[in-house]
Every structure is written in structure tokens, then in C-alpha cells.
MIDREN-213614 format. One record per residue: x negated, z, y of N, C-alpha, C in turn; residue number from 1. Coordinates in nm, 2 decimals, padded with zeros to 4 digits. Atoms other than C-alpha are relative to their C-alpha. Example, Ala and Ser with C-alpha at 12.3 -4.5 7.8 and 13.67 -1.06 7.14 Angstrom:
2
pt n.u:-00.09, n.w:00.00, n.v:-00.12, ca.u:-01.23, ca.w:00.78, ca.v:-00.45, c.u:-00.09, c.w:00.00, c.v:00.12, seq:1
pt n.u:00.09, n.w:00.00, n.v:-00.11, ca.u:-01.37, ca.w:00.71, ca.v:-00.11, c.u:00.08, c.w:00.08, c.v:00.11, seq:2
***
This chain:
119
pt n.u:00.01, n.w:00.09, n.v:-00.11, ca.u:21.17, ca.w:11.76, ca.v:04.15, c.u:-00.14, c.w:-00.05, c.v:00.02, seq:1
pt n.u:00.11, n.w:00.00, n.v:00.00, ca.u:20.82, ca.w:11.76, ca.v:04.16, c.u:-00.05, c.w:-00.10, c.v:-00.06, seq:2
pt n.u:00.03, n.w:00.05, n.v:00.10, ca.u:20.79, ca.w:11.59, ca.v:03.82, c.u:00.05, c.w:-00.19, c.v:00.04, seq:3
pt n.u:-00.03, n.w:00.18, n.v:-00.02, ca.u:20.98, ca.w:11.30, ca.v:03.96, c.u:-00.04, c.w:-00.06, c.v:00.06, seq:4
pt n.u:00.07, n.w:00.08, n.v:-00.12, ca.u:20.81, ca.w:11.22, ca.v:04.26, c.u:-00.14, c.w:-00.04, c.v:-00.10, seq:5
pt n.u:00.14, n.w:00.03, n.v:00.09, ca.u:20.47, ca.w:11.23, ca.v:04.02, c.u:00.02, c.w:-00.11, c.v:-00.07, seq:6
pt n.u:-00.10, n.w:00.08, n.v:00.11, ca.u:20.70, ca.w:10.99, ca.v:03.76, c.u:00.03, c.w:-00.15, c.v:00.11, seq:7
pt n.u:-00.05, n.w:00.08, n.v:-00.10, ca.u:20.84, ca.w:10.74, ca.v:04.07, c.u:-00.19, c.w:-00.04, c.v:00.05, seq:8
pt n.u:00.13, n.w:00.07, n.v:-00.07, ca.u:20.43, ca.w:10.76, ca.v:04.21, c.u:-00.04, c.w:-00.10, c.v:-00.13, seq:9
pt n.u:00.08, n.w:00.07, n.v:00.09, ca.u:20.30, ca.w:10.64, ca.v:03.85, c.u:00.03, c.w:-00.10, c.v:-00.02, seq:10
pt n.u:-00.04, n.w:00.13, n.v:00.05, ca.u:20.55, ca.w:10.39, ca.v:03.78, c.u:-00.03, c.w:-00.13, c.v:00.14, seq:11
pt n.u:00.04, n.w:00.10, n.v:-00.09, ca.u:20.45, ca.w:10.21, ca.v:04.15, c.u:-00.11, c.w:-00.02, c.v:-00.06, seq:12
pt n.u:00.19, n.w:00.03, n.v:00.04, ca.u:20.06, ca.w:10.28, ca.v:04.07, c.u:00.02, c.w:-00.09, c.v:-00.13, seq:13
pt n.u:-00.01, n.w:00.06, n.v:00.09, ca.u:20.15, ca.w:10.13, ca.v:03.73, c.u:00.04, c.w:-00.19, c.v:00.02, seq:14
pt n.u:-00.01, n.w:00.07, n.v:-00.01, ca.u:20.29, ca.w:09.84, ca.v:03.88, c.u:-00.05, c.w:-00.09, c.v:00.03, seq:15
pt n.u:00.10, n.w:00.06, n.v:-00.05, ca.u:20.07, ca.w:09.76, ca.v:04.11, c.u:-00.12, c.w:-00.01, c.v:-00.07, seq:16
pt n.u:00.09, n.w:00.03, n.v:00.08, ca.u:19.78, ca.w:09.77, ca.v:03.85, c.u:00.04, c.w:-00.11, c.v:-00.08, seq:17
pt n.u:-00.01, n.w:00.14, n.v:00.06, ca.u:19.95, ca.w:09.53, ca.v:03.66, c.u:00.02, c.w:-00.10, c.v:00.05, seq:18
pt n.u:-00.02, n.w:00.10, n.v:-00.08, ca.u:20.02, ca.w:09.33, ca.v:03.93, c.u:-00.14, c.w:-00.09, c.v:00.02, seq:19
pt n.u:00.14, n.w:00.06, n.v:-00.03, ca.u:19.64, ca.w:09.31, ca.v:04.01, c.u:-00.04, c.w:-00.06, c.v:-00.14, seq:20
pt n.u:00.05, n.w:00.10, n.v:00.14, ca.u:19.55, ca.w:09.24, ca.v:03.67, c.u:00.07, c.w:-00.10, c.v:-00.03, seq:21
pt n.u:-00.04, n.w:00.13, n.v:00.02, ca.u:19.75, ca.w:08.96, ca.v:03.62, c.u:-00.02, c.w:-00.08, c.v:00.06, seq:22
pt n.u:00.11, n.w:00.09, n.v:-00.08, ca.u:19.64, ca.w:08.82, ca.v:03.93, c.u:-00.10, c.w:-00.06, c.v:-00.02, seq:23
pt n.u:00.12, n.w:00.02, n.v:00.04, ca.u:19.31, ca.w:08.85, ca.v:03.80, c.u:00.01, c.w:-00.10, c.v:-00.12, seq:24
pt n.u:00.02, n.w:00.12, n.v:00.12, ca.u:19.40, ca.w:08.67, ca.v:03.46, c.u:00.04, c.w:-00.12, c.v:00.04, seq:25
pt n.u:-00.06, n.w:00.09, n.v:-00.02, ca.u:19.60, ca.w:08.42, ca.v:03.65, c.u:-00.13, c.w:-00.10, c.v:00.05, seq:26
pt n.u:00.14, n.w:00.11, n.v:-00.01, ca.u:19.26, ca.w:08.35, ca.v:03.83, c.u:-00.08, c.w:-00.07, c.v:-00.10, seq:27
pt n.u:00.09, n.w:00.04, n.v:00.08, ca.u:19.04, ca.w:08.32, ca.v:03.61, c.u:-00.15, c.w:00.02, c.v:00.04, seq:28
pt n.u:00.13, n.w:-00.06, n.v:-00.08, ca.u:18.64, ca.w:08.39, ca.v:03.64, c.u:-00.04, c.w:-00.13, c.v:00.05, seq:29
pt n.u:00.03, n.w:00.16, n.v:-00.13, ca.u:18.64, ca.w:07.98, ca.v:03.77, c.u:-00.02, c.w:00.04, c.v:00.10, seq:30
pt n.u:-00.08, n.w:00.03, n.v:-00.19, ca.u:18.86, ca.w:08.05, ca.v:04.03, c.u:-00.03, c.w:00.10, c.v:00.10, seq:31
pt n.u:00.10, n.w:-00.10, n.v:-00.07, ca.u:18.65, ca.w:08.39, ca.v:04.12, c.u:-00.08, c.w:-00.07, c.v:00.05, seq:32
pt n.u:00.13, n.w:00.04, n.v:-00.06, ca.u:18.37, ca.w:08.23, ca.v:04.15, c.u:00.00, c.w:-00.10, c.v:00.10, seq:33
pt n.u:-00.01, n.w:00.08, n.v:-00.16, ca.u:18.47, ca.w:07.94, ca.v:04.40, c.u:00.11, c.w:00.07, c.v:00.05, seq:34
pt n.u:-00.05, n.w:-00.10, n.v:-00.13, ca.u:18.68, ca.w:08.19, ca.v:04.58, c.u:-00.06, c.w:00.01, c.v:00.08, seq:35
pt n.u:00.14, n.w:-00.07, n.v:-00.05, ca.u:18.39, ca.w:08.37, ca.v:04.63, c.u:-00.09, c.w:-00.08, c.v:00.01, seq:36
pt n.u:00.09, n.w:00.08, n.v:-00.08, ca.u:18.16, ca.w:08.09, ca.v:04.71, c.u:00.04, c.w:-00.05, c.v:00.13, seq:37
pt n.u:-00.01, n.w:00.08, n.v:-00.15, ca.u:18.40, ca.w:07.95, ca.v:05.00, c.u:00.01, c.w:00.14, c.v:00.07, seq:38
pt n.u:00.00, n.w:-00.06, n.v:-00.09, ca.u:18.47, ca.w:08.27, ca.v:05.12, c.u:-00.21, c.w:00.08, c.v:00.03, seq:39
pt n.u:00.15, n.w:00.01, n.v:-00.04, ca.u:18.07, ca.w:08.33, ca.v:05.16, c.u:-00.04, c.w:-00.10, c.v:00.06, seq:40
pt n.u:00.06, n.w:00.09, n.v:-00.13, ca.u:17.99, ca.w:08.02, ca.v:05.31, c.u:00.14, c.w:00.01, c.v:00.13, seq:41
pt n.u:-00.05, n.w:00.00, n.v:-00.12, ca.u:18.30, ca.w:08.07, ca.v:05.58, c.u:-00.03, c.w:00.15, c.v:00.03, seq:42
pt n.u:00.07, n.w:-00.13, n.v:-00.09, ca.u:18.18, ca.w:08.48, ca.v:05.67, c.u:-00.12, c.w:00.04, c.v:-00.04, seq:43
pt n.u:00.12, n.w:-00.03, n.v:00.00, ca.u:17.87, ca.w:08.49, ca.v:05.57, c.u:-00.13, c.w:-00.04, c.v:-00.01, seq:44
pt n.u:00.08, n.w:00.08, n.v:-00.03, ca.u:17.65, ca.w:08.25, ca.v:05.57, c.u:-00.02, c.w:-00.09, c.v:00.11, seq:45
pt n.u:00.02, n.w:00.10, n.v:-00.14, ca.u:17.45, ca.w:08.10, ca.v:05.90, c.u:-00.08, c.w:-00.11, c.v:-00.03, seq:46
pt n.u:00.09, n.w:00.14, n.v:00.06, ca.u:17.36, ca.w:07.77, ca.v:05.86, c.u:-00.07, c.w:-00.03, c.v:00.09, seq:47
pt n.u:00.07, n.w:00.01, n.v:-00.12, ca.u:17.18, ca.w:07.80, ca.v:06.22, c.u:-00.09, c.w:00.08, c.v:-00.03, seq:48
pt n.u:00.09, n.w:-00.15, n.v:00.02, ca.u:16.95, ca.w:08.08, ca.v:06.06, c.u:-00.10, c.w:-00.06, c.v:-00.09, seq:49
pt n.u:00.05, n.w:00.05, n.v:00.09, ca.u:16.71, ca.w:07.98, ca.v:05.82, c.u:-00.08, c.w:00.11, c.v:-00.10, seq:50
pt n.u:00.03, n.w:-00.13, n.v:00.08, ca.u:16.67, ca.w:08.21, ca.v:05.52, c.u:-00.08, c.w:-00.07, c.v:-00.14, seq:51
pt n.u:00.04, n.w:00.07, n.v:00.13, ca.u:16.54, ca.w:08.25, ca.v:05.17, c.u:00.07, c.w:-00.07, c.v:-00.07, seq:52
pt n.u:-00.04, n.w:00.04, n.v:00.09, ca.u:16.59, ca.w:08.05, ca.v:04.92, c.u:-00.02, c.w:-00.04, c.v:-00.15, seq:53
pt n.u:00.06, n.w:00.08, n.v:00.14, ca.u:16.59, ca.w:07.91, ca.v:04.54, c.u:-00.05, c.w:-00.13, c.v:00.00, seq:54
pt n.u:-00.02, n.w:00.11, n.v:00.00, ca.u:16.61, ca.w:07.58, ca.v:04.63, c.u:-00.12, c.w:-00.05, c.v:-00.04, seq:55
pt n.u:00.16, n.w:00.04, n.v:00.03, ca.u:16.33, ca.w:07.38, ca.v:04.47, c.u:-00.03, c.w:-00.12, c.v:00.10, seq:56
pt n.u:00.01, n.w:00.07, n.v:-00.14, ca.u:16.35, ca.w:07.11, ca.v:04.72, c.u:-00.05, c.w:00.05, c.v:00.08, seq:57
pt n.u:00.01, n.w:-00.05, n.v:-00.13, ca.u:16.38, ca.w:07.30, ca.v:05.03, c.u:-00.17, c.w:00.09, c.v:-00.04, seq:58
pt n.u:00.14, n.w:-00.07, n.v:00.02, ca.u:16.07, ca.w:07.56, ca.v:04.86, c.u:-00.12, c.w:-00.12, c.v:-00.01, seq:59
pt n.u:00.12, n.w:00.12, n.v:00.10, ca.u:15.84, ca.w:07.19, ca.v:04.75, c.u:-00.01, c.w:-00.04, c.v:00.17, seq:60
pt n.u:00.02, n.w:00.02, n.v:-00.17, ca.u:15.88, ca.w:07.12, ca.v:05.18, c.u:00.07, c.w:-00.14, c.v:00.02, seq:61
pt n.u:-00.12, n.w:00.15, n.v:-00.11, ca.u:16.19, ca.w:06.81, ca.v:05.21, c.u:00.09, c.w:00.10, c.v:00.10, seq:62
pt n.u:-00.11, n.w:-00.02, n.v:-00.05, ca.u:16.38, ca.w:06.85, ca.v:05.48, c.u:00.09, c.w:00.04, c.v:-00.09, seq:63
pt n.u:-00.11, n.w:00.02, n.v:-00.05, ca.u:16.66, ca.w:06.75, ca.v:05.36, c.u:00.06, c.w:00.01, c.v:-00.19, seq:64
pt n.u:-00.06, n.w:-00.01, n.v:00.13, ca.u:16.84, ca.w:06.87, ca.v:05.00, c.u:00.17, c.w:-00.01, c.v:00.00, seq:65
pt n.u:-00.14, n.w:00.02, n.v:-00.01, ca.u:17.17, ca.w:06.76, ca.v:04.94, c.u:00.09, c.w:00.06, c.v:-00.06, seq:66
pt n.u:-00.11, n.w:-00.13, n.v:00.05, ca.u:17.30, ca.w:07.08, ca.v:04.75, c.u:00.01, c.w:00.09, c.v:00.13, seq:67
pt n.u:00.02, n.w:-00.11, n.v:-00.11, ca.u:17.17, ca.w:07.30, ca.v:05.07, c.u:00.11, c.w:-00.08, c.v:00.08, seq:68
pt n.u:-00.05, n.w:00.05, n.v:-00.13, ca.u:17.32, ca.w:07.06, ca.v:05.33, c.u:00.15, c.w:-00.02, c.v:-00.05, seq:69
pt n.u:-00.16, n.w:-00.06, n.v:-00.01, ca.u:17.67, ca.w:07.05, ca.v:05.16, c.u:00.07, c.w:00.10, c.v:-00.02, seq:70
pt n.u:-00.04, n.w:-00.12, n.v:00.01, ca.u:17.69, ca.w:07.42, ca.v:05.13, c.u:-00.02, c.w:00.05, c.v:00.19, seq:71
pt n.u:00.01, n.w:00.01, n.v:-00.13, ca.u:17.59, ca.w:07.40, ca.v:05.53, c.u:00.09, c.w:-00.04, c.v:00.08, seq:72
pt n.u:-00.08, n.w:00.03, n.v:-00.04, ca.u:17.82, ca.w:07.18, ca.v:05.59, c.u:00.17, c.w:00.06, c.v:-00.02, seq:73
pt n.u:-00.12, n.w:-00.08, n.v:-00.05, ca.u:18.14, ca.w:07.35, ca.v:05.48, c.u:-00.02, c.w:00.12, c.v:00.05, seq:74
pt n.u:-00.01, n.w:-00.11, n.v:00.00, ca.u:18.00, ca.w:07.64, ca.v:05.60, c.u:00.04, c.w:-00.01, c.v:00.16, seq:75
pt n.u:-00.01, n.w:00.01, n.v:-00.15, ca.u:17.97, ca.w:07.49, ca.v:05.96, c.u:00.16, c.w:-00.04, c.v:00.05, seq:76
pt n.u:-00.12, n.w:00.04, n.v:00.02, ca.u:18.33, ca.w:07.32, ca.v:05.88, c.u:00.11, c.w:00.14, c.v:-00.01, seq:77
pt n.u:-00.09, n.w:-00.20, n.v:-00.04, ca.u:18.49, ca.w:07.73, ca.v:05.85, c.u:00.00, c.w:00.01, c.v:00.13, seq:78
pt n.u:00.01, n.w:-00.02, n.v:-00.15, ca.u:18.33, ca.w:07.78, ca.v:06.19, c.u:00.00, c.w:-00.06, c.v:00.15, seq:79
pt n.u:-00.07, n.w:00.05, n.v:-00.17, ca.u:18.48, ca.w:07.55, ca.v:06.41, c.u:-00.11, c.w:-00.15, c.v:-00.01, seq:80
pt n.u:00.09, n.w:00.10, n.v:-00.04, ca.u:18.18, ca.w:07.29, ca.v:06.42, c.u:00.02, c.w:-00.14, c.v:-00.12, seq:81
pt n.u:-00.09, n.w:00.12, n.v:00.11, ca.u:18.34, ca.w:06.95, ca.v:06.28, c.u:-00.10, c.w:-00.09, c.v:00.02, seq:82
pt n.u:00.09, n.w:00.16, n.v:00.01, ca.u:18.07, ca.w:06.66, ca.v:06.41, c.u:-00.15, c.w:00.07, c.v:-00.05, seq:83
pt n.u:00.14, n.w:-00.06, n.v:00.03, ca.u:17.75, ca.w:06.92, ca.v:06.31, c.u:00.04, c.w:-00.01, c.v:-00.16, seq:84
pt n.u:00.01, n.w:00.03, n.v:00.18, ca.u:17.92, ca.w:06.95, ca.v:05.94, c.u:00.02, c.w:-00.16, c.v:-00.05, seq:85
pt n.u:00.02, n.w:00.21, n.v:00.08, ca.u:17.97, ca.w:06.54, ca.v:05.91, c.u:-00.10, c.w:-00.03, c.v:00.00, seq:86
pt n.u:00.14, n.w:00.06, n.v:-00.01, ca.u:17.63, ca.w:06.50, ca.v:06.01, c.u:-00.10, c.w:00.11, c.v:-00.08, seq:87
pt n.u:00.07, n.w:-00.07, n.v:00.09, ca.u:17.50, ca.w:06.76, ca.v:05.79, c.u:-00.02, c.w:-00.06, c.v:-00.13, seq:88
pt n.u:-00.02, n.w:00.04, n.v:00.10, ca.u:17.64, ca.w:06.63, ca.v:05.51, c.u:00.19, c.w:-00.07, c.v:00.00, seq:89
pt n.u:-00.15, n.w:00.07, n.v:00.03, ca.u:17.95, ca.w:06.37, ca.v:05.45, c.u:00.16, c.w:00.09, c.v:-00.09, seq:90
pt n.u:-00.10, n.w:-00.03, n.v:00.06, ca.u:18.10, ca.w:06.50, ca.v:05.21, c.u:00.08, c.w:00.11, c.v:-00.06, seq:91
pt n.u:-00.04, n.w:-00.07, n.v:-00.06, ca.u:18.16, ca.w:06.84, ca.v:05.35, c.u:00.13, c.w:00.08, c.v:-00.07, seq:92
pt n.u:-00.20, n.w:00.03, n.v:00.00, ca.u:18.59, ca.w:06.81, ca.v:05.34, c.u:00.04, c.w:-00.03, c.v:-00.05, seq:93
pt n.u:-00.07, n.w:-00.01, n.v:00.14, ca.u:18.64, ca.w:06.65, ca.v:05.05, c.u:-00.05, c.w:00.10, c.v:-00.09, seq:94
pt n.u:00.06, n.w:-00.10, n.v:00.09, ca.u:18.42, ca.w:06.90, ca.v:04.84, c.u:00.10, c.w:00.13, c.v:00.02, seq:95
pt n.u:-00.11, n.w:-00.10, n.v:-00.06, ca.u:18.67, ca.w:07.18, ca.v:05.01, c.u:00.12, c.w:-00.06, c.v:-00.06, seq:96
pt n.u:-00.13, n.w:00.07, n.v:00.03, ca.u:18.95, ca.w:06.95, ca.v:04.95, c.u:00.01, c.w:00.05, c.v:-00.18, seq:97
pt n.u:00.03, n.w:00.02, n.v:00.12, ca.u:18.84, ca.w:06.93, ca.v:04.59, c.u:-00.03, c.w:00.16, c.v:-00.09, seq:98
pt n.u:00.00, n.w:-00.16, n.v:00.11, ca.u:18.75, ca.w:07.32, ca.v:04.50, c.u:00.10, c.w:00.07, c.v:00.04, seq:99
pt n.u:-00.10, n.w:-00.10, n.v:00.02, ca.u:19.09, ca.w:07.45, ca.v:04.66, c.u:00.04, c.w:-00.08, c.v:-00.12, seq:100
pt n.u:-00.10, n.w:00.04, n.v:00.17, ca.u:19.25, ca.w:07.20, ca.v:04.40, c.u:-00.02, c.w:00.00, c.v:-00.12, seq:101
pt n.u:00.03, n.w:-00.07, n.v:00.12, ca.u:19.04, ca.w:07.33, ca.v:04.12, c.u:00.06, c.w:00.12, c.v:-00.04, seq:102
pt n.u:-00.04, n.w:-00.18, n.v:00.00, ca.u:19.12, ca.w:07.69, ca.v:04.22, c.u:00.18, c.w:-00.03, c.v:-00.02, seq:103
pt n.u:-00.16, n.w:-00.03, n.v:00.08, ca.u:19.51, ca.w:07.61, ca.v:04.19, c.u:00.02, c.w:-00.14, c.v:-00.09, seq:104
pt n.u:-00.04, n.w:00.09, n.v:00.14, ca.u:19.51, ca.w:07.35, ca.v:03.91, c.u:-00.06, c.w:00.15, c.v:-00.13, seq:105
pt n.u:00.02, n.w:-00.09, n.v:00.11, ca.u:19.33, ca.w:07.66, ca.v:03.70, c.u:00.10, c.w:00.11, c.v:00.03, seq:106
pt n.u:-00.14, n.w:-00.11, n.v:-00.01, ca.u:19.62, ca.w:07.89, ca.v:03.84, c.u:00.11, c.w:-00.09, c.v:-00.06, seq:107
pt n.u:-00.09, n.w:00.06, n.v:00.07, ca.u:19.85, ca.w:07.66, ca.v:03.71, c.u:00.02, c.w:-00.02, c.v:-00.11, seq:108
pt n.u:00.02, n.w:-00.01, n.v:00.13, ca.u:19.72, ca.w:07.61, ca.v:03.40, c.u:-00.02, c.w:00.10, c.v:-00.07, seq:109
pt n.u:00.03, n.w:-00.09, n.v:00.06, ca.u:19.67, ca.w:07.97, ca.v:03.33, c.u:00.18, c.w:00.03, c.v:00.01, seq:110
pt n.u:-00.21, n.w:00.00, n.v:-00.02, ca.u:20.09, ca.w:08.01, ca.v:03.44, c.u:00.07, c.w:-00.06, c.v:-00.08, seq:111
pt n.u:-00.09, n.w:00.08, n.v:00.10, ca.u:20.18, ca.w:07.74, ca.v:03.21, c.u:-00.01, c.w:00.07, c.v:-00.15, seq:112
pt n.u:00.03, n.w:-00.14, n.v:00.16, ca.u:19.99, ca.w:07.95, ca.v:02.92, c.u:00.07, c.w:00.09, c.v:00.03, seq:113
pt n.u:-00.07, n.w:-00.10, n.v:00.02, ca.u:20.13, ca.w:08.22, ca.v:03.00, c.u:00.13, c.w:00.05, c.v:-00.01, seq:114
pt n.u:-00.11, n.w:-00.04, n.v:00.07, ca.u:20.44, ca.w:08.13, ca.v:02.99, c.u:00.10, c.w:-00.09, c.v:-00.15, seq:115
pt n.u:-00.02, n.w:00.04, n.v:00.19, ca.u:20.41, ca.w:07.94, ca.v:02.64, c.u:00.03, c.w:00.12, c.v:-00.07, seq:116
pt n.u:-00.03, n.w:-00.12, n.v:00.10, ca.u:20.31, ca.w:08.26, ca.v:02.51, c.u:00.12, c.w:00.11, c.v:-00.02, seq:117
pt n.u:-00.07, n.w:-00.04, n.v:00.02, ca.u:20.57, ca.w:08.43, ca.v:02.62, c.u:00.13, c.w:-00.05, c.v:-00.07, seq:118
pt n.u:-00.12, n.w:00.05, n.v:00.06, ca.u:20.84, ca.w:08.23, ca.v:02.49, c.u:-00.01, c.w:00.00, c.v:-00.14, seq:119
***
């Protein structure tokens, strides 16, 4: 009895591992990485705060860099503030628009491979 419940646990854990890994290949390390950029600029980044940075711009003393200000702007665009991210930067909403539809055009195209190869 014993052996089966151990047998019935592995083959879920087993499933579920392969579930996540395929996930993962379905992603792709693209579609990690702008995952993981929008979900950082919507919980973790304050665009009201003013922190370090790389930026050679912003470190040389312009205001105003137009990589920083549309990573500000969708960040402000997450948190509710719609006329502070237009005025940050325009093009905010389509940039969003534009990297979910990267993130599932590379899920798509990883689906359609995968199910070439299988066939």
C-alpha cells in the first residue's frame, strides 16, 4: 500500500515537472526576459524615487533619456497613473502593446515547432 501512494506521489511530481519544463521551453529565454522586465517595472520599480543607475545619459547630467523615461512610463502605466506615463514618455502603451505580442508570437512559434517535431 505504501509503495503505491510513493508510485501515485511520483507520477504527479513527475507530471508536474514536466509540465513546468515545457512551460519553460514553450517560453523561451526571450519571453523570460520581457516577462521579467514588465513584471519589474509593474512591482518593483518607483519611478517617483530616484535611484542608481547605468544610464550614460542620466550619469553625463540630461534630464531627460528616452530609454529611462519609457521604462518610467510603463512602470507608471502598471500603477494606475495614465496622464503622468503619457507625459513621461508617448510611447509608454504601445511598447506594452508591442512586448506582450512578442511574448506570445515566441509562444506560438515555439508550439508550432513543437508540434512539427512531433509529427
Amino acid at each position: 500500500m505504501n509503495n503505491l501512494i510513493t508510485s501515485i506521489k511520483s507520477k504527479q511530481e513527475q507530471t508536474f515537472v514536466y509540465r513546468l519544463f515545457r512551460s519553460i521551453k514553450l517560453i523561451g529565454l526571450e519571453g523570460f526576459i520581457w516577462i521579467a522586465a514588465l513584471v519589474y517595472l509593474a512591482f518593483f520599480n518607483n519611478p517617483f524615487q530616484s535611484h542608481f543607475t547605468i544610464c550614460p545619459l542620466s550619469n553625463a547630467g540630461f534630464e531627460y533619456c528616452p530609454g529611462c523615461g519609457l521604462g518610467n512610463s510603463i512602470s507608471l502605466l502598471f500603477n494606475g497613473h495614465l496622464l503622468e506615463s503619457l507625459h513621461t514618455h508617448l510611447l509608454g502603451i504601445p511598447a506594452i502593446i508591442v512586448i506582450i505580442y512578442r511574448v506570445f508570437s515566441i509562444i506560438k512559434f515555439n508550439l508550432n515547432k513543437e508540434n512539427l517535431t512531433t509529427k
